[in-house]
Structures are given as C-alpha cells and as structure tokens.
Backbone bond lengths (Angstrom), bond angles and torsions (degrees), N, CA, C in turn:
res aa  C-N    CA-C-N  psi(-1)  N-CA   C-N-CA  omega(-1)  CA-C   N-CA-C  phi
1 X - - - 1.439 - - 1.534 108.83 -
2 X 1.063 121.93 167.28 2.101 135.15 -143.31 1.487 111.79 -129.17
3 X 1.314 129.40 51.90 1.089 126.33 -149.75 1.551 97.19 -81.05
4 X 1.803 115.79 130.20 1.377 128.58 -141.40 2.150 79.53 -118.10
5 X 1.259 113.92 -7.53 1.897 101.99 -164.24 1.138 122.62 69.05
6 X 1.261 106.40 -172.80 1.812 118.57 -163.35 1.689 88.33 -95.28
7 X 1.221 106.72 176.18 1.475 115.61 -177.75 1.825 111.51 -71.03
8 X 1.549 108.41 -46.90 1.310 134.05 177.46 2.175 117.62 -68.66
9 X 1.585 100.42 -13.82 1.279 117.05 172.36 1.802 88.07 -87.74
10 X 1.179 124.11 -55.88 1.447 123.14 -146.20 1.418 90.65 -65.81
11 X 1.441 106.78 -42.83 1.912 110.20 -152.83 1.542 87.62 -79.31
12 X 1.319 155.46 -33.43 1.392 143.69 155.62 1.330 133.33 -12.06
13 X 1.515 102.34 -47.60 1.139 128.40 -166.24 1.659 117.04 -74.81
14 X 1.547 98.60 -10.54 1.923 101.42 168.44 0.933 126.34 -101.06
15 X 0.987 127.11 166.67 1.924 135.33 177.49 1.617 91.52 -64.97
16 X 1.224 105.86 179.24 1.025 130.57 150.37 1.802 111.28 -161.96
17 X 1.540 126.46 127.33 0.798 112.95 146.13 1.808 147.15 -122.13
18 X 0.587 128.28 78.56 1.476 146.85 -173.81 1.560 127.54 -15.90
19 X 1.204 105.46 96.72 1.903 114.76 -178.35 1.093 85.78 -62.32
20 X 1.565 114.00 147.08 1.140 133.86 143.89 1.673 117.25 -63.43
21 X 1.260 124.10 -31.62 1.437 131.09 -173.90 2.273 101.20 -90.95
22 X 0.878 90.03 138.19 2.077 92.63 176.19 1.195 96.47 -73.50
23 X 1.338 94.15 150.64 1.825 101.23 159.42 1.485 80.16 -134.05
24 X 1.073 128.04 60.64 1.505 136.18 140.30 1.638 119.05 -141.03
25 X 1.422 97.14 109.84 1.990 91.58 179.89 1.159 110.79 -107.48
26 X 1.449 133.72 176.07 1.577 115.87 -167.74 2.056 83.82 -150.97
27 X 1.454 91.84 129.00 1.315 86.26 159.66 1.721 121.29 -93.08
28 X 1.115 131.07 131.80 1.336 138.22 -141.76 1.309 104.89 -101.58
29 X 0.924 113.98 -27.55 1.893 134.60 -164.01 2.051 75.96 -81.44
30 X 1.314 103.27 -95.77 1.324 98.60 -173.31 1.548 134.40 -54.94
31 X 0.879 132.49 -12.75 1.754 135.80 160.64 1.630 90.45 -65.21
32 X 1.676 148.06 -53.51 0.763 116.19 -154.29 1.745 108.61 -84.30
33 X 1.332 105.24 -10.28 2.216 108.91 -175.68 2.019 72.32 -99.11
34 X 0.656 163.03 27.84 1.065 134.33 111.20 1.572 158.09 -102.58
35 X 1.303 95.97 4.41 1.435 137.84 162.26 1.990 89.18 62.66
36 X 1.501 105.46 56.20 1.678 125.66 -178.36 1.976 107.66 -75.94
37 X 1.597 92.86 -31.12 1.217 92.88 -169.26 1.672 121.92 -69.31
38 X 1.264 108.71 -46.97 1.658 120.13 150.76 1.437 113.16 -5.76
39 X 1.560 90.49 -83.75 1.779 109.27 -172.86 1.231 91.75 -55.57
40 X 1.251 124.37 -92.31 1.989 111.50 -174.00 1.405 140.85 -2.18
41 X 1.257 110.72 -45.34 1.387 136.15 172.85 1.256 114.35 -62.16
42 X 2.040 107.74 -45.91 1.247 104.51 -163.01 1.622 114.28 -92.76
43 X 1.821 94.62 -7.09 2.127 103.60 -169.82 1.417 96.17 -102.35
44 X 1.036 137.63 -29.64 1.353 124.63 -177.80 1.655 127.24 -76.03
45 X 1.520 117.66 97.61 1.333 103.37 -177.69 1.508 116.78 -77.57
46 X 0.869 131.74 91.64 1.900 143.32 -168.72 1.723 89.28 -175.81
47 X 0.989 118.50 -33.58 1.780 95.98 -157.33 1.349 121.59 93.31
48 X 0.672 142.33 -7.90 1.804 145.99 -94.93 1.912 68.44 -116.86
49 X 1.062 128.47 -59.69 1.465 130.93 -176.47 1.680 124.31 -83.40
50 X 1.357 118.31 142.92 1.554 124.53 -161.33 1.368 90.43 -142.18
51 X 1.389 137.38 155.08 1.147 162.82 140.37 1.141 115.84 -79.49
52 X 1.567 119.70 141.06 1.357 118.70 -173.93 1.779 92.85 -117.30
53 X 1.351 129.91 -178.89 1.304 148.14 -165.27 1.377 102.26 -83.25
54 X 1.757 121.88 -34.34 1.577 121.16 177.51 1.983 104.45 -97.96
55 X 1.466 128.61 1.76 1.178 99.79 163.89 1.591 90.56 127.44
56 X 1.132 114.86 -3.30 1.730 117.71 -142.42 1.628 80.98 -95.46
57 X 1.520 117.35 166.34 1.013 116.94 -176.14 1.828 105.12 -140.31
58 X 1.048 118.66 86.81 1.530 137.42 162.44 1.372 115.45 -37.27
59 X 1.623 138.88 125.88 1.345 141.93 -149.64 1.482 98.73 -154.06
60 X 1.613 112.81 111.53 1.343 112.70 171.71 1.497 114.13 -109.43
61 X 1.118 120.32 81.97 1.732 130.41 -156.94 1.527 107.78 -62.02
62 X 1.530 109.31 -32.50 1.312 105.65 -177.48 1.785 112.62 -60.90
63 X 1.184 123.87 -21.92 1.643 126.83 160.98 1.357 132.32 -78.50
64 X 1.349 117.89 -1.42 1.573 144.05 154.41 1.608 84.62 -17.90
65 X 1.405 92.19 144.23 1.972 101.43 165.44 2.045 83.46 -136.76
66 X 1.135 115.22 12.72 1.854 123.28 -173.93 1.581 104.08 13.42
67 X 1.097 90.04 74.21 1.766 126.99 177.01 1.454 106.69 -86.05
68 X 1.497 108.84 -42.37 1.376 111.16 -171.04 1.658 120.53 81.16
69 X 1.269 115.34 4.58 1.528 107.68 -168.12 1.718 96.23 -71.41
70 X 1.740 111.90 -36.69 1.393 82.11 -175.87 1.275 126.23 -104.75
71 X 1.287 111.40 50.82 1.876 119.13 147.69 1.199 116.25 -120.03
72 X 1.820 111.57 2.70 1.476 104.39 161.94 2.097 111.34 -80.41
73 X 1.240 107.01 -3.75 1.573 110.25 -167.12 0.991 110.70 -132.74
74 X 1.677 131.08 -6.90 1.771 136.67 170.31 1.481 94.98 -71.53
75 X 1.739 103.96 141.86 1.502 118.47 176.60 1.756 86.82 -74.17
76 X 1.510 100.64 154.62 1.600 123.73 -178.17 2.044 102.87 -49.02
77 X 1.039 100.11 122.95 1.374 117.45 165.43 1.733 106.29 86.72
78 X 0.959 113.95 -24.27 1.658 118.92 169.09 1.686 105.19 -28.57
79 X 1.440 119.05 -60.16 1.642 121.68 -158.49 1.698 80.70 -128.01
80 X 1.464 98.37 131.14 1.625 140.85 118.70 1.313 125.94 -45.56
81 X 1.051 137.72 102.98 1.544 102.65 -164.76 2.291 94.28 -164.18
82 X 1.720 102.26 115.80 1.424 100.91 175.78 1.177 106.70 -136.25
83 X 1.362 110.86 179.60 1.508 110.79 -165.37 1.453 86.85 -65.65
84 X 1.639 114.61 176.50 1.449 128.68 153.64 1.443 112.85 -71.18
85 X 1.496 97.74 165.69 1.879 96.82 -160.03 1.969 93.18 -79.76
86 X 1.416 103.25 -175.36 1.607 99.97 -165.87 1.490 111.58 -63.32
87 X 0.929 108.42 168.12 1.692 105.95 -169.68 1.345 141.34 61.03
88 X 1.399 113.02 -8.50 1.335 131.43 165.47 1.225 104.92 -120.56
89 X 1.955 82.45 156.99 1.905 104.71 -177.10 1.537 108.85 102.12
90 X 0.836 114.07 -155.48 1.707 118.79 -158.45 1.508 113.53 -96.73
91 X 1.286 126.75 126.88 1.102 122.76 -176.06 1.864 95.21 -125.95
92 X 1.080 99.05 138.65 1.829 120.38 -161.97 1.652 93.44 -100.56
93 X 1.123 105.56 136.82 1.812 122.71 -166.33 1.989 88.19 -140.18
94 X 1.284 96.25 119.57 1.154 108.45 176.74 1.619 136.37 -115.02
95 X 1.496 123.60 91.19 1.431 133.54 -156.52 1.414 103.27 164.33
C-alpha cells in the first residue's frame, strides 16, 4: 500500500521563497461595494486572505500556493494579481 500523507505533510515538502514586493494588489474601494472579501477568505486554500471588521481585505502573498482560484471568483477589477518575479514564490517538490 502507497502512503500519499496528510495534506499539511505533502504541502511541507516545497520551497517557498518569499518576495518581499506582492504580486497581489487589491483594490479596496471595490472588494468592499463588492463584498469580494468574504468570497476570498472562503476560495482560497493558503489563507493568504483575512477580512477586516470595515470590509478591508488583508493579503499575505508570501503563502500564495498561485493556484489562481482567487481570480477565477474576484468580481472584475477587485485583484491585481501576477505571478511572483523569477525566483520567488512556490516551488512544487514532488514525492
């Protein structure tokens, strides 16, 4: 039998290296008339997004897994959003 680990064993197993600069920007005005931040919180498995009490939407890019789920579900113009520049960001280790 193939024992594949826990999800949090598997996700261990990559680099990560961390820009200091985001390659995630958030327009703030619109996440909050679109109430974007909610959904964010709830599609992104990284965390990477937090809600604040006024609407505001908190972005810790260095936990990016750049999955993309949340620019498949941000209303239009809410997220900025590109890969990290070369050498940073997530590098996938497979075993």
């Amino acid at each position: 039998m193939i024992t594949v680990g826990t999800v949090p064993e598997r996700l261990a197993r990559n680099r990560y290296a961390p820009d200091g600069q985001s390659h995630i920007q958030v327009d703030q005005d619109r996440a909050r008339a679109t109430g974007a931040a909610a959904l964010l919180v709830r599609v992104c498995p990284a965390h990477v997004y937090s809600e604040a009490p006024d609407g505001t939407l908190a972005v810790q890019h260095a936990a990016c897994l750049e999955c993309g789920a949340c620019l498949a579900v941000a209303p239009p113009g809410v997220l900025r959003w590109r890969y990290p520049r070369g050498g940073y960001g997530i590098a996938y280790r497979l075993g």
